[in-house]
SERO-620922 format. One record per residue (C-alpha): residue number from 1; residue in three letters; x, y, z. Coordinates in Angstrom, 3 decimals, padded with zeros to 6 digits. Layout:
<sites>
{n:NUM | res:ALA | east:X | north:Y | up:Z}
...
</sites>
This chain:
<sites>
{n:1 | res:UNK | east:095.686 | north:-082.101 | up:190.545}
{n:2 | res:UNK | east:095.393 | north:-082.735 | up:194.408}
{n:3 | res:UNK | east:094.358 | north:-086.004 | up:195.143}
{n:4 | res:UNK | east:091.431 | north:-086.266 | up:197.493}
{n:5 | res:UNK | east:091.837 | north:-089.123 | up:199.870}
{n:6 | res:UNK | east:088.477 | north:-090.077 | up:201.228}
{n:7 | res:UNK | east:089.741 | north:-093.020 | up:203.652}
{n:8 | res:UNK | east:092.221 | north:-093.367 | up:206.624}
{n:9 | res:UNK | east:093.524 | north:-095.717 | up:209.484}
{n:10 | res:UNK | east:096.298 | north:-095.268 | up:211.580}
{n:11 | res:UNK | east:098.160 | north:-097.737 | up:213.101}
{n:12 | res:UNK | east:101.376 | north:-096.715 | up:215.484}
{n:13 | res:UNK | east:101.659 | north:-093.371 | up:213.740}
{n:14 | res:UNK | east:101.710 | north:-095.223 | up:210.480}
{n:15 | res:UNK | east:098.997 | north:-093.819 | up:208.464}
{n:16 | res:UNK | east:097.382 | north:-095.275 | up:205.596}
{n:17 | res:UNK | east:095.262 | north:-092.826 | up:203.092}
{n:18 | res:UNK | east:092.939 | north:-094.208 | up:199.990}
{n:19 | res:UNK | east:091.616 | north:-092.525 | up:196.976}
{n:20 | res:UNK | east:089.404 | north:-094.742 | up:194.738}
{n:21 | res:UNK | east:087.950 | north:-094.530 | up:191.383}
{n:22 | res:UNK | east:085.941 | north:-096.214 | up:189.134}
{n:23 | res:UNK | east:087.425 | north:-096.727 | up:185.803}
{n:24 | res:UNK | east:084.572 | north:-096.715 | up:183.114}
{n:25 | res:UNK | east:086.915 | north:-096.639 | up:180.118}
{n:26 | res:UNK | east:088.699 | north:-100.077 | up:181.390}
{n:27 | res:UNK | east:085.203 | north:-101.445 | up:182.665}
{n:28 | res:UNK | east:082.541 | north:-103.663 | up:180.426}
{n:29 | res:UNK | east:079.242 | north:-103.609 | up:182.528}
{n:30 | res:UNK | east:077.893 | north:-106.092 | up:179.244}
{n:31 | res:UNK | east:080.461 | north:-108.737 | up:179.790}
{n:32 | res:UNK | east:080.122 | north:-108.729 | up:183.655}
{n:33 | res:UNK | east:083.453 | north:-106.529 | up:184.528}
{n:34 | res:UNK | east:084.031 | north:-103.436 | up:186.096}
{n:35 | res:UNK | east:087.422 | north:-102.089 | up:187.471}
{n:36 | res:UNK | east:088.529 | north:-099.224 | up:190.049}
{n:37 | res:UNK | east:092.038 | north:-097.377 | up:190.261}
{n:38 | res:UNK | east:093.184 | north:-096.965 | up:194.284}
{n:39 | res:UNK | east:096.321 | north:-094.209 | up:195.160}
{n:40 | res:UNK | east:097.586 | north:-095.060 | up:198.226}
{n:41 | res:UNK | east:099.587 | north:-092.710 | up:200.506}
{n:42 | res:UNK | east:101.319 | north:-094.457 | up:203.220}
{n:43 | res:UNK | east:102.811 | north:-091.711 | up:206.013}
{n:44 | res:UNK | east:105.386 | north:-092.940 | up:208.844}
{n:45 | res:UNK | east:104.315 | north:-090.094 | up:211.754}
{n:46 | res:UNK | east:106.116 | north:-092.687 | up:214.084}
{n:47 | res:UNK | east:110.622 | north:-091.732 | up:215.073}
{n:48 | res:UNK | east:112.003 | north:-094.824 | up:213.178}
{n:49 | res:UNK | east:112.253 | north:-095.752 | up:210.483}
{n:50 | res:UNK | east:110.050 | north:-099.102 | up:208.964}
{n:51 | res:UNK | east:110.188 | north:-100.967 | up:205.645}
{n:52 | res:UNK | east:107.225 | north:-102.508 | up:203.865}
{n:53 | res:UNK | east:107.495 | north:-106.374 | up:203.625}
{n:54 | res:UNK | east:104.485 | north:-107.582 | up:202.778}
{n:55 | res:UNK | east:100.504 | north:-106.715 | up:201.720}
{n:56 | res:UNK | east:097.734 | north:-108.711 | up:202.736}
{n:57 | res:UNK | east:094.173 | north:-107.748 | up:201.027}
{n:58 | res:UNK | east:090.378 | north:-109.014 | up:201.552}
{n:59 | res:UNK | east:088.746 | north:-108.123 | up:198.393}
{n:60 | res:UNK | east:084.920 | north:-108.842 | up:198.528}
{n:61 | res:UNK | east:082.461 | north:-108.797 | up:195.861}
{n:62 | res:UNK | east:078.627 | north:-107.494 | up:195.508}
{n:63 | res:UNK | east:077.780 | north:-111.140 | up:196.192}
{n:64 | res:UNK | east:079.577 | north:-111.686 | up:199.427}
{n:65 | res:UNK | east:082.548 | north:-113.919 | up:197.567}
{n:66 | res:UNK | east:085.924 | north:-113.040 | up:199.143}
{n:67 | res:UNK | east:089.293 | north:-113.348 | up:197.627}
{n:68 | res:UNK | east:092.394 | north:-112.913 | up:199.383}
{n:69 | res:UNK | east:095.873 | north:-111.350 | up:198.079}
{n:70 | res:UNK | east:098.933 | north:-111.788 | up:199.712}
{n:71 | res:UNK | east:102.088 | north:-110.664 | up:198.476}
{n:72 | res:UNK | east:105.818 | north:-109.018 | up:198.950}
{n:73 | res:UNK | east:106.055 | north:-105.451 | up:198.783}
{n:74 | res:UNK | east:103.509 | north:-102.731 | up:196.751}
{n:75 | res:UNK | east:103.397 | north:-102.835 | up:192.949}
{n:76 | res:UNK | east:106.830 | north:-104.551 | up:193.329}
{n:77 | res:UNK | east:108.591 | north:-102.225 | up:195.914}
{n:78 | res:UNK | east:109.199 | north:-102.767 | up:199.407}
{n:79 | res:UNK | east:109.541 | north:-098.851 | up:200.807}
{n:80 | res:UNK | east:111.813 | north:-097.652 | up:203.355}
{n:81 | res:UNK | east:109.752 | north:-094.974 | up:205.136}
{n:82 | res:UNK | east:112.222 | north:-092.954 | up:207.288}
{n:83 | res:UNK | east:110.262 | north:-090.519 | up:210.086}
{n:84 | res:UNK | east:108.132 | north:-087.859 | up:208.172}
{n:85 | res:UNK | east:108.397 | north:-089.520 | up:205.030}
{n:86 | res:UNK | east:105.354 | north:-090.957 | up:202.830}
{n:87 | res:UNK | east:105.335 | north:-093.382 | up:199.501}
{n:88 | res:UNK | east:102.580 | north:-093.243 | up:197.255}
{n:89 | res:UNK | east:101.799 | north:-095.771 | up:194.771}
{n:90 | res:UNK | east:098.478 | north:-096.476 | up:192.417}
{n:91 | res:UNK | east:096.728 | north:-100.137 | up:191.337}
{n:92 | res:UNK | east:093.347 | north:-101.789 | up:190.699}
{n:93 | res:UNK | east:090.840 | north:-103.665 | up:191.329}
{n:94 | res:UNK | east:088.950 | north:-105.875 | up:188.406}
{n:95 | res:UNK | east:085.552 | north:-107.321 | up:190.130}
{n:96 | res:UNK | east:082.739 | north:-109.556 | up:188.455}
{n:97 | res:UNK | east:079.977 | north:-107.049 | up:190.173}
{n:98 | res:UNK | east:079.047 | north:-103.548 | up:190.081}
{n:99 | res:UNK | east:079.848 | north:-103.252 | up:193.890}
{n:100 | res:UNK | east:082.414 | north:-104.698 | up:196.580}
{n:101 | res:UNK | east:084.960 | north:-103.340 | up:198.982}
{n:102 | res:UNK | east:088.559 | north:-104.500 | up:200.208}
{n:103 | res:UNK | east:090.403 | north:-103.856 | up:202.881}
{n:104 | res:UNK | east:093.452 | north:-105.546 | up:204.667}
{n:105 | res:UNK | east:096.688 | north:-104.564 | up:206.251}
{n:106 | res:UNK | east:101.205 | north:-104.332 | up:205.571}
{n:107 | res:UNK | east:103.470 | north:-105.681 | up:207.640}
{n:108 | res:UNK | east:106.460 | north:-103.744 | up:208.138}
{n:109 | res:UNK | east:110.022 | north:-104.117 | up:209.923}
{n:110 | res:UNK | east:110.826 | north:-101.773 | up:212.849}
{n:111 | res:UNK | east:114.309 | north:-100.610 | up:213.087}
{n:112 | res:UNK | east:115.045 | north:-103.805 | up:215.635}
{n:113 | res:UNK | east:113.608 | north:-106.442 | up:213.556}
{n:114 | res:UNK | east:110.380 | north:-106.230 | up:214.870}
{n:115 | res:UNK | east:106.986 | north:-106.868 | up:213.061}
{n:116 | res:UNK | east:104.380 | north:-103.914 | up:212.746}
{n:117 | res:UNK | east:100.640 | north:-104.712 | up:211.374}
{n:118 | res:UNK | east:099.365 | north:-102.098 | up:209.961}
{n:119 | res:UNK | east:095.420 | north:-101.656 | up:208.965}
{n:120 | res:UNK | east:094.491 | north:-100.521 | up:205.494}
{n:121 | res:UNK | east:091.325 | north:-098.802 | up:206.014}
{n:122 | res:UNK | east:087.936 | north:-100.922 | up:204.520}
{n:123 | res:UNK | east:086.674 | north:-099.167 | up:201.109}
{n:124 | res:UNK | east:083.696 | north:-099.430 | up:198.920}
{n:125 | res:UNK | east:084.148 | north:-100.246 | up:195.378}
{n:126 | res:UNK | east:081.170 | north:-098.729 | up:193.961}
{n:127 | res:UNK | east:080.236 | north:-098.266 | up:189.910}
{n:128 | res:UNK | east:077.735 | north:-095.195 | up:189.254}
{n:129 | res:UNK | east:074.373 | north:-096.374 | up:188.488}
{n:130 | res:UNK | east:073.811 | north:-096.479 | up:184.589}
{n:131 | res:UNK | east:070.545 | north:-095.793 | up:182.279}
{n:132 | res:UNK | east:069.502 | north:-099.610 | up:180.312}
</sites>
């Protein structure tokens, strides 16, 4: 099944793609949690080559409360993206509200050592209205 990525930023010909979905089956509305699944497609349209070092996210609930993640790598990789190459990988999101959004940004390491921030566009977490 193609994947329908329905947010973008690019940053230095480094582009970042999202496709999000709410997860009813690993949500409990009742208890206060709901949880979405992200696929993220990172591109390198730039001529080098970069590695992933790091993730930095601003995850932000219906209420306005903001949590910050930072960490090495993706889901415990740290990609080499060589020119015209892409690296997908898929998490999640747990939140104590129905709605929120996160964004944030990587840092990666140019060919001479150099740092390159690069924006992961803002997206809405958003559950489907439900029937009490």
């Amino acid at each position: 099944m193609k994947q329908l990525f329905q947010h973008a930023a690019i940053t230095e010909g480094i582009t970042v793609r999202v496709a999000v979905n709410f997860l009813p089956e690993q949500s409990r509305p009742q208890d206060g949690k709901w949880f979405w699944v992200y696929h993220i497609r990172i591109e390198n349209h730039s001529r080098e080559r970069v590695q992933l070092l790091t993730r930095h996210w601003r995850i932000t609930d219906g209420q306005g409360s903001v949590a910050i993640v930072d960490g090495d790598g993706v889901v415990g990789e740290q990609p080499v993206l060589a020119p015209g190459r892409s690296h997908d990988y898929v998490s999640g999101c747990p939140l104590d509200t129905p709605h929120g959004s996160m964004e944030g940004f990587y840092t990666f390491e140019r060919e001479d050592g150099e740092p390159l921030e690069v924006r992961i566009p803002f997206f809405p977490l958003a559950a489907p209205a439900t029937a009490d």
